[in-house]
N, C-alpha and C positions, 0 to 999 in steps of 0.2 A: 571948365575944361579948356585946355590948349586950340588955340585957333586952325591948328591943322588938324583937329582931328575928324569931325567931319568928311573931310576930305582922304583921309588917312584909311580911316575904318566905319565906313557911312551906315554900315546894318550894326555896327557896335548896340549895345542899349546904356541906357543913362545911368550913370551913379549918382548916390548921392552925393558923392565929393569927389574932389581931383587933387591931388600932389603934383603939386610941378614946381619945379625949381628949388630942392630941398637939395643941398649940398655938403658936404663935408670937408673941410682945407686939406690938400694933399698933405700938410704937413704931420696933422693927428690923423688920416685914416687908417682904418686898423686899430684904432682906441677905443672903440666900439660907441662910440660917439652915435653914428649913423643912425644904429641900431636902435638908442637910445630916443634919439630923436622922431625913428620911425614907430615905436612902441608908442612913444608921447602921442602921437598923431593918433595912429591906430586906436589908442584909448579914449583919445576927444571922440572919434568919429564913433563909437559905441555900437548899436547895430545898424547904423546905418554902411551902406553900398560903397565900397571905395575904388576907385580906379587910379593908374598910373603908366607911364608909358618910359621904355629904357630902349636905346639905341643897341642893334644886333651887336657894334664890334666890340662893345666893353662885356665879356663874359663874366666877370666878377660881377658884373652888378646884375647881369641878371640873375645869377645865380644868388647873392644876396636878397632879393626881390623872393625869389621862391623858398631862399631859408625862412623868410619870416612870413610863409603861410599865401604869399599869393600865388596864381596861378597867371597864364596867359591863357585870354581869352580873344586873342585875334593877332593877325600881322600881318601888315602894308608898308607901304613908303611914306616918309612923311618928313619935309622939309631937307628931300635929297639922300634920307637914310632910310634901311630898312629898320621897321621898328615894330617892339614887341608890345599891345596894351593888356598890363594887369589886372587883376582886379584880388579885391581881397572884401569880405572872406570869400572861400574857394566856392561856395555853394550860393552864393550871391547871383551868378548869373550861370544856369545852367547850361549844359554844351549843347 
């Protein structure tokens, strides 16, 4: 996980894995590239626990984030921005 998060969302609970820094070139987004790339992941991680964290002012991704099945389960500040941590799948960490 991300070094701020700790500090971010300290009652968070632990996934079995974290996504961070998974990108897309503005040039192809929208080619569903993303999508593509987050499914890949999603299918390594199998049934294990996934977590991920997206910054409040980009609304397309989090919305993207919850098209493909994750939820938000917490929100703080974290490295000067407010920020949303997912997790997938949705029943992974109960509310």
């Amino acid at each position: 996980k991300a070094s701020y998060y700790d500090a971010c969302w300290p009652k968070a609970p632990a996934a079995d894995i974290y996504i961070t820094q998974l990108a897309v070139s503005p040039l192809v987004q929208g080619s569903g590239y993303g999508k593509q790339l987050m499914q890949f992941c999603l299918d390594k991680a199998g049934d294990n626990s996934v977590q991920l964290d997206a910054v409040d002012h980009y609304p397309a991704l989090l919305k993207f984030y919850k098209d493909l099945g994750f939820r938000i389960i917490a929100t703080g500040i974290g490295l000067g921005d407010k920020r949303h941590l997912f997790a997938y799948p949705i029943n992974a960490f109960p509310d």
